[in-house]
VOBA-1610 file (N, C-alpha, C; in pm, whole numbers, padded with zeros to 5 digits, always signed):
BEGIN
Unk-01100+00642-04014Unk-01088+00526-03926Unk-01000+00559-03806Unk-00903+00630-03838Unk-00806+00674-03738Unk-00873+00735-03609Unk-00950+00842-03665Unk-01022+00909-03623Unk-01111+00859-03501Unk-01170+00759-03550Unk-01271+00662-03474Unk-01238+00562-03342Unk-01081+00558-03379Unk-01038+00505-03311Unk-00956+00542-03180Unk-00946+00668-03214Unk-00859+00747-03130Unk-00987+00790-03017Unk-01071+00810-03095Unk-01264+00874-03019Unk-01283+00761-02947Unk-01247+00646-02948Unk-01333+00505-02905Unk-01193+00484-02756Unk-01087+00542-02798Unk-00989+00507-02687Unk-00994+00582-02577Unk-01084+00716-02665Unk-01083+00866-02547Unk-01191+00834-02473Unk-01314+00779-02548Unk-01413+00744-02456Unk-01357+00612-02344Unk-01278+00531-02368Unk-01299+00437-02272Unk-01199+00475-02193Unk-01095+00557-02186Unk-01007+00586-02107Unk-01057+00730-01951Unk-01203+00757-02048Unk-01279+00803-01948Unk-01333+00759-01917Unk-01448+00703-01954Unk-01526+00569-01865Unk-01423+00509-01755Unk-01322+00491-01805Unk-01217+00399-01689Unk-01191+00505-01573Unk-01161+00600-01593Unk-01174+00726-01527Unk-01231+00732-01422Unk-01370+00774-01488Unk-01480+00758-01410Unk-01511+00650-01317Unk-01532+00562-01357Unk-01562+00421-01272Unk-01431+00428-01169Unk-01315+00512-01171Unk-01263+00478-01054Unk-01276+00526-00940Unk-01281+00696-00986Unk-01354+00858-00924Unk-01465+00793-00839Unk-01554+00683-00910Unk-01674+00648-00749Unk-01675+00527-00739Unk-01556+00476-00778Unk-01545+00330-00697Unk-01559+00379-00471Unk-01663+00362-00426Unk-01634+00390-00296Unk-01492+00344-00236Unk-01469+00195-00265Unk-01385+00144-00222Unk-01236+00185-00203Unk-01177+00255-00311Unk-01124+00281-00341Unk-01086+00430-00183Unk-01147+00506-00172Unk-01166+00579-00089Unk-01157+00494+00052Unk-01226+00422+00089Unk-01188+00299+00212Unk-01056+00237+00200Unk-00990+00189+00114Unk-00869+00134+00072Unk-00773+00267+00145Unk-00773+00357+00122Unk-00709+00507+00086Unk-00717+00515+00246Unk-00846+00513+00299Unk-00851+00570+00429Unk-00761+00458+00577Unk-00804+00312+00497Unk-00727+00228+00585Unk-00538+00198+00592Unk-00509+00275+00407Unk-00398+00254+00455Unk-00311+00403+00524Unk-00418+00511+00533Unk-00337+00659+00641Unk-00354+00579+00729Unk-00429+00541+00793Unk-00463+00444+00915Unk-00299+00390+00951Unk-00266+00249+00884Unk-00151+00228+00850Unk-00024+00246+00857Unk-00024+00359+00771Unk+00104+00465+00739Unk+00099+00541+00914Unk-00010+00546+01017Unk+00001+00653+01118Unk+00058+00518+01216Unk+00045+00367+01212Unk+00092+00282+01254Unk+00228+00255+01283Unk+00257+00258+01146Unk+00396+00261+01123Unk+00513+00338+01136Unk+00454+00459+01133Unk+00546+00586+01177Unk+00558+00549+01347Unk+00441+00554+01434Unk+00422+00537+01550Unk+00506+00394+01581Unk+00545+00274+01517Unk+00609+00178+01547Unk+00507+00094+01640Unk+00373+00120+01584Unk+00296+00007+01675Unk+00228-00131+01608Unk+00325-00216+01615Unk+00314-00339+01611Unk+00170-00406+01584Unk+00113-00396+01718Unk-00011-00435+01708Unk-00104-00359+01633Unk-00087-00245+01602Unk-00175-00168+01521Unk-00163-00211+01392Unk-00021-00189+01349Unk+00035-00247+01191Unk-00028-00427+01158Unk-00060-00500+01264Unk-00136-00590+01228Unk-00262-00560+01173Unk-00324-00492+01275Unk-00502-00531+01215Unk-00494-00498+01078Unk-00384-00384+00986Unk-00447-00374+00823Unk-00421-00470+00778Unk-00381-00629+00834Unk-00342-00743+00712Unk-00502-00857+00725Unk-00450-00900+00652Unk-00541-01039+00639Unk-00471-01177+00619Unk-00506-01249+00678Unk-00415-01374+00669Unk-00440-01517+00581Unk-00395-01597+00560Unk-00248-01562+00490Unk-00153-01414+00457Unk-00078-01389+00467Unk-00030-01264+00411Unk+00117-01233+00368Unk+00146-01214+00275Unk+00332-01228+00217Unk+00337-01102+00204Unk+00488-01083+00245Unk+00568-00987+00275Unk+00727-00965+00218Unk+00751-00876+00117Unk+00856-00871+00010Unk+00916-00768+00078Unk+00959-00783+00190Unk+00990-00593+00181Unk+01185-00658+00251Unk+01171-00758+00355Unk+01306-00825+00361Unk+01319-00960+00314Unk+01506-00987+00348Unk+01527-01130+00266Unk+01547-01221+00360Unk+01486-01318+00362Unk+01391-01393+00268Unk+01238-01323+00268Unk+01207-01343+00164Unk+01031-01293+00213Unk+00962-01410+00299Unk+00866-01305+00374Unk+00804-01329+00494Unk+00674-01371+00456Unk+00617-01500+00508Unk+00419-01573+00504Unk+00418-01495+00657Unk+00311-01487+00675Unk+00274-01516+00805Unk+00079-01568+00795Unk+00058-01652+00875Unk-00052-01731+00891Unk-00138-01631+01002Unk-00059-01591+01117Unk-00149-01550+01218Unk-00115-01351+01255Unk-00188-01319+01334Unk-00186-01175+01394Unk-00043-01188+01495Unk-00015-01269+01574Unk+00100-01288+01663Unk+00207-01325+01578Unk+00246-01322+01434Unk+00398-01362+01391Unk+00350-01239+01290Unk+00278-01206+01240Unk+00343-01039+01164Unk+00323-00921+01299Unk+00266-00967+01422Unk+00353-00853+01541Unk+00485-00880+01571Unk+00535-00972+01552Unk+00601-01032+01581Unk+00716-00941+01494Unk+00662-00964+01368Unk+00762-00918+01223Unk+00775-00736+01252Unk+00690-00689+01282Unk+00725-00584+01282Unk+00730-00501+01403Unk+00762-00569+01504Unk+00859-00516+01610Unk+01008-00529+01636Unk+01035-00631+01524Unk+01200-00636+01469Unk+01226-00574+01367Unk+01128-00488+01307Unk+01110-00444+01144Unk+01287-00331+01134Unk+01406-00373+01094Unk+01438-00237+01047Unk+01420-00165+00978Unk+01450-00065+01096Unk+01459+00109+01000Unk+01533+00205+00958Unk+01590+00281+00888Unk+01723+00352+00921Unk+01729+00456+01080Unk+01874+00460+01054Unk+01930+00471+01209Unk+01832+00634+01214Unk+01809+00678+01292Unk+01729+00827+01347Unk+01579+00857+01255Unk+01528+00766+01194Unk+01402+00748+01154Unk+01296+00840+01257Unk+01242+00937+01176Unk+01130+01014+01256Unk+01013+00939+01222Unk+01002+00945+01080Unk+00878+00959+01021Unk+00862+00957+00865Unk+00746+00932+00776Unk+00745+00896+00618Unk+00634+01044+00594Unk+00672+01034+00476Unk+00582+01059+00403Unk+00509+01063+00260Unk+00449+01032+00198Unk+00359+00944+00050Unk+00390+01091-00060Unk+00488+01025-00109Unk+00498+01145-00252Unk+00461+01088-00340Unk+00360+00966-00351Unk+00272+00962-00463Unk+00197+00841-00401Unk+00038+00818-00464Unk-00008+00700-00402Unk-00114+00695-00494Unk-00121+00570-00546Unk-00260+00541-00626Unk-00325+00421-00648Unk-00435+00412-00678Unk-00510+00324-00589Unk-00636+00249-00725Unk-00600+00101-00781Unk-00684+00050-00866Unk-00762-00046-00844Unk-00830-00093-00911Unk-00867-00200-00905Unk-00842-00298-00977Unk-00733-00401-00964Unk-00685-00475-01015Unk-00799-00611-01082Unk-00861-00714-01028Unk-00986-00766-01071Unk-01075-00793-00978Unk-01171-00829-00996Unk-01274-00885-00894Unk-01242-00795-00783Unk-01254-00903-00645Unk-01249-00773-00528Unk-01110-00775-00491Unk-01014-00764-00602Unk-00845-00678-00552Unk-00818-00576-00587Unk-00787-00478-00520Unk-00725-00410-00550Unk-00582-00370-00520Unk-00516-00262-00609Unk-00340-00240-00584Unk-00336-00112-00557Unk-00233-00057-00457Unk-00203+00043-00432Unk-00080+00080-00433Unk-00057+00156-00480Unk+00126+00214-00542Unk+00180+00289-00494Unk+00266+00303-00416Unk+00324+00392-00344Unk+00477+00442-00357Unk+00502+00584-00357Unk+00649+00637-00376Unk+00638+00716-00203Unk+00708+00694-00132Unk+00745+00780-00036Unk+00866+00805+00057Unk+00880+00841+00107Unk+01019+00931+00155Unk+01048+00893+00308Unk+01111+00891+00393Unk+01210+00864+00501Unk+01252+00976+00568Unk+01231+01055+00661Unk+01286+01151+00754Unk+01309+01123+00816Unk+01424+01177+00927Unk+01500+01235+01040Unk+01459+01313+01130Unk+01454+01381+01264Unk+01379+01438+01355Unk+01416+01572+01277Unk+01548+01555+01253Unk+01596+01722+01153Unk+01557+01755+01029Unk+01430+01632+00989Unk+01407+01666+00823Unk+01466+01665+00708Unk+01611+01564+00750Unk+01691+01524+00698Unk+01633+01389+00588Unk+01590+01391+00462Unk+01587+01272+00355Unk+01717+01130+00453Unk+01615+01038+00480Unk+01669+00888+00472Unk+01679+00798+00372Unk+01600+00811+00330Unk+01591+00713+00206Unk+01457+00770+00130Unk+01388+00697-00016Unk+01295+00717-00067Unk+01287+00562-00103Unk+01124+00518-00166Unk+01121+00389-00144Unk+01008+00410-00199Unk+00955+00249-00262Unk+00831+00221-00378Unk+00773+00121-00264Unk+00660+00095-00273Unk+00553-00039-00202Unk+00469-00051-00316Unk+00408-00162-00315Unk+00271-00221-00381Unk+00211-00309-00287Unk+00108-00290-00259Unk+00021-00334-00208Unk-00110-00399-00224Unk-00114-00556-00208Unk-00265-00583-00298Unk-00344-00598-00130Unk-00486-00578-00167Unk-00599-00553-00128Unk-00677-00623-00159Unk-00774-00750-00056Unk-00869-00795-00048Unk-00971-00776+00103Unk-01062-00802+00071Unk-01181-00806+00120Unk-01255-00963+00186Unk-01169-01023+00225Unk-01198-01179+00287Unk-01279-01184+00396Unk-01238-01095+00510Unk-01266-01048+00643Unk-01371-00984+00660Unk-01460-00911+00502Unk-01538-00836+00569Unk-01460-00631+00578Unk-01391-00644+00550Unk-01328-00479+00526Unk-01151-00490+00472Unk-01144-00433+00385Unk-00996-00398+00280Unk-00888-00466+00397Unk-00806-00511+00376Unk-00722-00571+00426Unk-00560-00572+00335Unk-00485-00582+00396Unk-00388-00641+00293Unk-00343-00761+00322Unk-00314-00796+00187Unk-00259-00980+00184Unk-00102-00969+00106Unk-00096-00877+00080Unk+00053-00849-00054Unk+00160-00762-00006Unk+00247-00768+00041Unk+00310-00584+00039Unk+00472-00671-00013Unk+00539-00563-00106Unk+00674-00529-00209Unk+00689-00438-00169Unk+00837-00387-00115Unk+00896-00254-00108Unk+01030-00275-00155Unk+01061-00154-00199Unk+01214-00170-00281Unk+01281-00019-00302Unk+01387-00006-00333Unk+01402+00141-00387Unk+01335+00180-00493Unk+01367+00278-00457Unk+01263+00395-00595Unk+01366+00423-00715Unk+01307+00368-00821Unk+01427+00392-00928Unk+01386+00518-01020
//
C-alpha cells in the first residue's frame, strides 16, 4: 500500500510538473515581468505602469498603497524609495505558478547593487497575475526582506 502510494504521489507531482513546463502563460508572465524588472532599474515611471492592472494593491510601503488609475501608481513610483547609490537588481530566484483559474503567482528573491557592485540590500516580492485587460498584468505586489 505504501508502495502505491508513494507511485500515485510520484505520478502526480509530475503531471504537476509537466502541466507547468507548457503552461504558455507562464513563459508570457516571465517575459512581461524582465520587461518590468528593465523598468524599474531604468526608474521609468510610466513604463512601471503599463505591467499593472487596475484596481491594483501595493505592499511594498507603509501604509499599503490601492491605486484605481495609470496616473497615481506613476505617480507612486516616481517617489518610490530606493537605497542611497542604487545601480541596479538582480533575480536570484524567480518562479512562476499558477495559483487558480486565470491567476497566477510569481516569487521572487533578488538583490540590490551599487555602480561598484557593492550588495544593497536582498529582498522577496510576490506577485499575483491576472489577465482582465486582455494580457498578464499585475494586480498584487508584497516585498519584504529576505529571511
Amino acid at each position: 500500500m505504501k508502495q502505491l502510494l508513494t507511485g500515485a504521489i510520484l505520478l502526480f507531482s509530475i503531471s504537476f510538473s509537466y502541466a507547468e513546463e507548457v503552461d504558455p502563460n507562464i513563459a508570457l508572465i516571465q517575459n512581461g515581468f524582465e520587461a518590468y524588472l528593465k523598468d524599474f532599474i531604468a526608474r521609468d515611471a510610466a513604463g512601471l505602469a503599463t505591467h499593472f492592472q487596475f484596481p491594483s494593491l501595493i505592499q511594498v510601503t507603509t501604509p499599503d498603497s490601492v491605486f484605481h488609475t495609470k496616473e497615481e501608481i506613476i505617480k507612486y513610483w516616481e517617489s518610490f524609495p530606493l537605497q542611497d547609490g542604487y545601480a541596479y537588481s538582480t533575480t536570484d530566484s524567480l518562479e512562476i505558478h499558477r495559483l487558480s483559474g486565470p491567476i497566477y503567482y510569481l516569487d521572487l528573491d533578488y538583490s540590490r547593487y551599487n555602480d561598484a557592485d557593492e550588495l544593497l540590500y536582498e529582498g522577496s516580492s510576490i506577485y499575483l497575475y491576472g489577465k482582465e485587460t486582455g494580457s498578464w498584468k499585475i494586480f498584487f505586489q508584497w516585498t519584504g526582506d529576505r529571511e
